[in-house]
N, C-alpha and C positions, 0 to 999 in steps of 0.2 A: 591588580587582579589577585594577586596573590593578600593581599590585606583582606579583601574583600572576600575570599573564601575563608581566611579565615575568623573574619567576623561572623560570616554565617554560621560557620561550624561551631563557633564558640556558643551564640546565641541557644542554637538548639541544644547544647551541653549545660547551659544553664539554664534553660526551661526542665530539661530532664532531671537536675539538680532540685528546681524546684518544687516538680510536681512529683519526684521518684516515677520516674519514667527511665525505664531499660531502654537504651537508645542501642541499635543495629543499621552501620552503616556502610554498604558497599558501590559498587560503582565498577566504571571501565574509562581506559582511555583508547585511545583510535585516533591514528593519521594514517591516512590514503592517498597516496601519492597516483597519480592517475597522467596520462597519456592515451588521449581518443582521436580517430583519425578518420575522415570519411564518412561521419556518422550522416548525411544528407545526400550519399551516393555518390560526389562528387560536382553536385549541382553551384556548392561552391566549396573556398577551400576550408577546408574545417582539420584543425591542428591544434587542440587543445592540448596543454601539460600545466598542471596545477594540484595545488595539493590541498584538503583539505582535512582541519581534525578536532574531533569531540569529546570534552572530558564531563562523564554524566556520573550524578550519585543519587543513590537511593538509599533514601533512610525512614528506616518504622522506628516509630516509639511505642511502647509496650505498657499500661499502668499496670498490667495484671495478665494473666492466661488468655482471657476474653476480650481484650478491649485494646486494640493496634490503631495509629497514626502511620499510613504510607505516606511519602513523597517523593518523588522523579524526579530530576532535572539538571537541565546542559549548563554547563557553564563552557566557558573560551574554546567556544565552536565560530568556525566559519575557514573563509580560504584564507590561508598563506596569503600575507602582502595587500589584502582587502579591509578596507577601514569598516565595522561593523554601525558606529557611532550612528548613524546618521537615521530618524526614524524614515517611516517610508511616503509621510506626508512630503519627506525633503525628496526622496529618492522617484518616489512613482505620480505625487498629487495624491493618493489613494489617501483617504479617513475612513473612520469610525474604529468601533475597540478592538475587530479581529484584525485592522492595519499595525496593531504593536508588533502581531507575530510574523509578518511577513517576513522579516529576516534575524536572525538570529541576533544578542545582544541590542537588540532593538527598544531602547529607552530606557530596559532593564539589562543587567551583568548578568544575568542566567533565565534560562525559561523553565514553567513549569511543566512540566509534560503529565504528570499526576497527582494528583493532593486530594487522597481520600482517609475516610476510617472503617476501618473493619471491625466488627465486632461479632461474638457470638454465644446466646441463649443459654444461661447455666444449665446445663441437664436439658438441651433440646438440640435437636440436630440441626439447627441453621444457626447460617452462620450470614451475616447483613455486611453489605460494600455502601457509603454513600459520599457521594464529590465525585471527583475526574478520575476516570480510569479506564484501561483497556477493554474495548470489545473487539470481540472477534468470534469467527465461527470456524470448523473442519482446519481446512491448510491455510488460512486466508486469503481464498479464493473471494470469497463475497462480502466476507465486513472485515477491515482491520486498520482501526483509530480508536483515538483517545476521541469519547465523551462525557459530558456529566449527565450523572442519573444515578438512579440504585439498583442494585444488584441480590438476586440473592438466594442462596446457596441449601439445598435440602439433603441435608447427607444421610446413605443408604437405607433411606424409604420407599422412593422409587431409584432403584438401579443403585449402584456408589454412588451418584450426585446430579440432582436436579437443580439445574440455575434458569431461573426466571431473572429478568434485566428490563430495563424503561434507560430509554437516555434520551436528552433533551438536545436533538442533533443542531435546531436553530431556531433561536429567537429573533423572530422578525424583522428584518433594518436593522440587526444588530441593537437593539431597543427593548423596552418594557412592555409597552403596547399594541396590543391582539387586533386593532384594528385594522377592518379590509382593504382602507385606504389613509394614507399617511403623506406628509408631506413628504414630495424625491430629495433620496441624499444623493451623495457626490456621486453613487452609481447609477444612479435611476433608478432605484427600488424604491417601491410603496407600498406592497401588502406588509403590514407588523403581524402578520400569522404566523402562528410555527410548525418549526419539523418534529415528528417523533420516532424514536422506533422502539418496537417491541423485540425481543429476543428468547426463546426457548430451547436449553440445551439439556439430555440429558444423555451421560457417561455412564457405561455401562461394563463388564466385562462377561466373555462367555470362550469357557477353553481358555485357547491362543490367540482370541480374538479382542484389540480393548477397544470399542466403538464411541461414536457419538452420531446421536440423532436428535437434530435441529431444525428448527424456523423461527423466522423472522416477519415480524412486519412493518411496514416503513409508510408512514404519511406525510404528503409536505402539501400545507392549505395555505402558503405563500403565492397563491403563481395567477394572481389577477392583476400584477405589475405585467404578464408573459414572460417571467421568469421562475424557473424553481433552483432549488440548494443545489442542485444536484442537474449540471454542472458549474449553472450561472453565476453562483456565488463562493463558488470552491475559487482561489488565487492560486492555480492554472491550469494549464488546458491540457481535458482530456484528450480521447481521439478525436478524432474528424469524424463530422455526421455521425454526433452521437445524441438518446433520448434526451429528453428532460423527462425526469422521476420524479413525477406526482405523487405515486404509491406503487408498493412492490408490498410482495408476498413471495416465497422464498421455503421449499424444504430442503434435504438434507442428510446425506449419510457420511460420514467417512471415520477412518480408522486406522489400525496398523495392526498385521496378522504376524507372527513370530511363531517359526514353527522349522527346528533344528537348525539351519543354516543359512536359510530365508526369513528373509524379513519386507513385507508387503504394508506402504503406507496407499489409502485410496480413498475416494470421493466421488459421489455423483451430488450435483444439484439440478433444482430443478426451480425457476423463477416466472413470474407472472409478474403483469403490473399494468399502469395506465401512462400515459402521458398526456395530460387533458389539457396541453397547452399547444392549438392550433398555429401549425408557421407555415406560411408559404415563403419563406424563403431561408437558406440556409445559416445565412446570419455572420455577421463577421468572424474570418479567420476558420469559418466551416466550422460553427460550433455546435450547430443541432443538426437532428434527423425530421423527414418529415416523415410522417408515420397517419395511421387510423384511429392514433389514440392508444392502441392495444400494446403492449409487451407481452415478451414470453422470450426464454432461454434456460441453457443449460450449460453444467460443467461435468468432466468426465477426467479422472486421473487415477493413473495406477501408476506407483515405482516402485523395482522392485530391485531386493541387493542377495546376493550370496557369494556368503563365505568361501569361497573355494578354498582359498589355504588359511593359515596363520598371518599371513600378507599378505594376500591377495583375495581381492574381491570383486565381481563383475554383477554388474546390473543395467538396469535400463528403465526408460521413464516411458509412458505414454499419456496424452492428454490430446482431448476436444474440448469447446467450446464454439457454442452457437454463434451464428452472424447475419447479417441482415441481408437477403435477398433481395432487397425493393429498398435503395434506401428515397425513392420517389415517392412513395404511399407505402398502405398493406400496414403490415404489422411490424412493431421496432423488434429490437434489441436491446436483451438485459443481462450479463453476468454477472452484474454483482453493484451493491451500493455506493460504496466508498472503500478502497485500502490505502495502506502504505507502502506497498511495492517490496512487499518482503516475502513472498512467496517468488522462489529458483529453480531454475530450468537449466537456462545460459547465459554468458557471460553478457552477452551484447544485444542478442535481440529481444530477452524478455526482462532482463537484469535492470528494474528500473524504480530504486529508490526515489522517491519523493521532496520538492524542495520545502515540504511544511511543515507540519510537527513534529515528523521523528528525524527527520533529513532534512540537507537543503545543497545535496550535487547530484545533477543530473546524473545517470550512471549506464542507461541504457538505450535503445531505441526508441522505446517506450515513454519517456521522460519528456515532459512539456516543449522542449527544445523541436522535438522531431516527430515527436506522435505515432510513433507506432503503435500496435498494441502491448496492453499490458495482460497481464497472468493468461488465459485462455480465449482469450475475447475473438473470436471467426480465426482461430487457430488449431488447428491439427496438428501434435508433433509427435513425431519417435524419435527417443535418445537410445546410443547405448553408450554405455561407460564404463571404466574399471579405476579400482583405488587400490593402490602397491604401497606399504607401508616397510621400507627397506630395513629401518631401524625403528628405534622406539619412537624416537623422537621426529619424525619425517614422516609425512604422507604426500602422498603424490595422488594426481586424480585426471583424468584424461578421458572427454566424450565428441561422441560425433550426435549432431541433430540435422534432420530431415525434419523442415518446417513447411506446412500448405495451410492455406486459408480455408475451410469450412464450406463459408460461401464464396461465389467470385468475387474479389476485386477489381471494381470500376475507375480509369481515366476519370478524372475533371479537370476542370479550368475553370477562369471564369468568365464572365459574361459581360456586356455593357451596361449592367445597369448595378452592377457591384455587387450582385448573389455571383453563384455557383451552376456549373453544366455537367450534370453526370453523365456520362459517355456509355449509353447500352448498348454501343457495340466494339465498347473494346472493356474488355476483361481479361481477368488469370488469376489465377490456385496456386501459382508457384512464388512462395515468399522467400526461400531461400535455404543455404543449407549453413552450418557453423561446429567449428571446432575449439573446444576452449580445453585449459588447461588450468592445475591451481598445483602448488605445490610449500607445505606450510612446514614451518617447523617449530618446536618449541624451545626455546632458551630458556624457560622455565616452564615450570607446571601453572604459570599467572601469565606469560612473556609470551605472545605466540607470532612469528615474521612470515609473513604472505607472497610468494609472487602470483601471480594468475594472470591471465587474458585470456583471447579467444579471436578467430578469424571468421568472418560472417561472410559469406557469397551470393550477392542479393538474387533474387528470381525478379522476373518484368510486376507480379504482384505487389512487389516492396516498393517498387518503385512508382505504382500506380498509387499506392496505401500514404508514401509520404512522400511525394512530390508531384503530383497528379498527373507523371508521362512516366513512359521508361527510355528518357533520353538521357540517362544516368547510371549507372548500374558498378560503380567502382565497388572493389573488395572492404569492408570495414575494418579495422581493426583495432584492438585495447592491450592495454599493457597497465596492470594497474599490482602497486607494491604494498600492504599492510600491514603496520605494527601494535597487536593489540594489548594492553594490558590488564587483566581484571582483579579485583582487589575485593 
């Protein structure tokens, strides 16, 4: 490995050599030492302690003022004591080209997470993205992944900065070809049609206020296999009884207000959409909703911090998010497209990094393992919190959260015929309550060592939400240790 980086690194040093390219190269490392307990209520025994850790760089090449080369990517990520080697045709049977990324070091010694170019208009205010790169909106509530497309950037014409974005969420069976019917691959997919989304952001500032006001629009003409990307083709599982996204539409406010010793980050969305892929039955593992066809939902979040002293500071979070009241018929549920699970709350019940492009450890309730919800999805919550900074170098952070569902959660089980029985008369609001703690220090102004966890106290909702009874309800618990280094 260590050849191997630095083959790479050489190479790009002598392309820059080449071509007089100004090369800028930084990065991080990360191990996360992790210990989870009860993460399934006690339904069985769940005692995980494993470590895992990621060393990522990012390097731009420069030929000039206007014209940058970005790139991202992991190298010797994965868990402690787990052989990466193996692709995933060996590990799962799964093919086709998005099977390379299933696990990390997978055929290749590093992944790419981004590889674009930026450029921008001598004497014109925009400034153009095109290849793989980040999108996302407000806190990453409703979009936040790597895709490719272009991008692009209108600076203070309308407002500080207007970006318009296209990205090309999926090509068909993984394949070239737009046609409506294809031969089935190893999945059973046969529409070669694709996803796209649109993106409209624009940044603004007014006073103490720095805003952005967005939408989005999202088509996916894949789904006369009765599947669409979203969730059918993502490798792994959302919640339980949730849409397939046909198409959304999606506005948008949020921001952060700063005004003496308060500091106010906030967001409401507001989403529409279709799901024109008819199911009468819930589908293995509860992977769809049945619905009318229609979507609609929303997101709702204020946090808020103040200064009280030189060390001390107290604040507090609130958020909603919409949830399905019929998951029988009526109209679905939609918060959000696709993220990475990097929008935070709590340590445990919403805390749920992703095992695929940017991650690959489970970390919260949320996480494919257990399916809870992620970011605000039929969640109501109040935090409060406080952060004591004793010395320079030490912060401490300590909150309590009061979590309820939105809408009721519904008992299932399942039935004789290998669907699913949702249970209209037993329900509950009560998801739980939790207390986490994080206390960081830094060994250096680049060195920064982490402990944190949190204790979750499940309500009969949790226990409806991921295990279809509340014949479970044990205390969750984490203990998770981090040493980051950034360079």
């Amino acid at each position: 490995m260590k050849r191997f980086t630095l083959l790479i690194l050489t190479i790009f040093l002598m392309v820059g050599l080449l071509f007089s390219a100004d090369f800028k190269v930084n990065g991080v490392y990360t191990a996360w030492g992790q210990s989870q307990h009860n993460f399934l209520l006690g339904k069985i025994k769940y005692n995980d302690n494993y470590v895992v850790q990621m060393l990522r760089f990012k390097v731009q090449a420069a030929v000039n003022d206007n014209l940058r080369l970005i790139t991202r990517f992991d190298m010797a990520q994965g868990w402690w004591g787990v052989d990466n080697a193996l692709r995933s045709v060996q590990r799962t049977g799964t093919a086709g080209g998005s099977a390379l990324f299933d696990f990390k070091d997978t055929n290749f010694l590093f992944h790419v997470d981004q590889a674009y170019i930026e450029f921008d208009l001598p004497q014109k205010p925009l400034t153009f993205r095109v290849g793989r790169m980040w999108y996302g909106l407000g806190n990453k509530l409703m979009v936040d992944n790597n895709y490719d497309g272009v991008q692009l950037d209108v600076k203070n014409v309308v407002g500080k900065k207007l970006t318009l974005s296209w990205a090309k969420v999926s090509e068909g069976v993984d394949g070239i070809s737009d046609k409506e019917v294809l031969a089935q691959d190893s999945r059973g997919f046969t529409d070669g049609r694709d996803a796209h989304l649109f993106t409209l952001n624009l940044n603004n500032e007014f006073k103490c206020i720095n805003y952005n006001v967005y939408g989005l629009y999202y088509n996916d003409a894949s789904v006369s296999d009765m599947n669409a990307y979203v969730p059918d083709h993502l490798q792994f599982f959302k919640t339980r009884f949730s849409p397939q996204i046909t198409q959304l539409t999606a506005v948008g406010i949020s921001g952060t207000i700063k005004k003496g010793k308060v500091t106010a980050d906030f967001e409401a969305d507001y989403l529409m959409g279709k799901d024109d892929i008819k199911n009468d039955i819930y589908g293995a593992k509860q992977m769809w909703d049945k619905n009318n066809g229609d979507l609609s939902g929303y997101n709702l979040y204020l946090k808020m911090t103040h200064a009280t002293t030189d060390k001390l500071s107290l604040g507090g979070v609130v958020g909603m998010g919409s949830g399905d009241d019929d998951l029988s018929g009526g109209k679905g549920n939609v918060n959000k497209l696709r993220t990475s699970g990097f929008f935070y709350i709590t340590e445990i019940w919403e805390d749920s990094i992703m095992p695929d492009e940017e991650g690959i450890t489970p970390q919260g309730l949320g996480a494919p393992n257990v399916r809870a919800y992620r970011e605000l999805e039929n969640t109501t919550i109040v935090q409060v919190n406080a952060t004591y900074k004793p010395v320079k170098k030490l912060t401490t952070f300590v909150s309590y959260s009061y979590i309820r569902s939105t809408q009721p959660v519904h008992a299932w089980r399942g039935d004789d015929n290998g669907d699913w029985i949702i249970d209209q008369n037993k329900s509950a609001n009560d998801l739980g309550q939790e207390v986490d703690f994080r206390c960081s220090y830094k060994i250096y102004d680049e060195l920064d060592f982490t402990i944190r966890g949190g204790y979750f106290i499940p309500g009969t909702a949790a226990g409806y939400l991921i295990n279809g009874n509340d014949d479970f309800t044990d205390p969750v618990w984490e203990l998770k240790s981090t040493i980051t280094y950034k360079f």
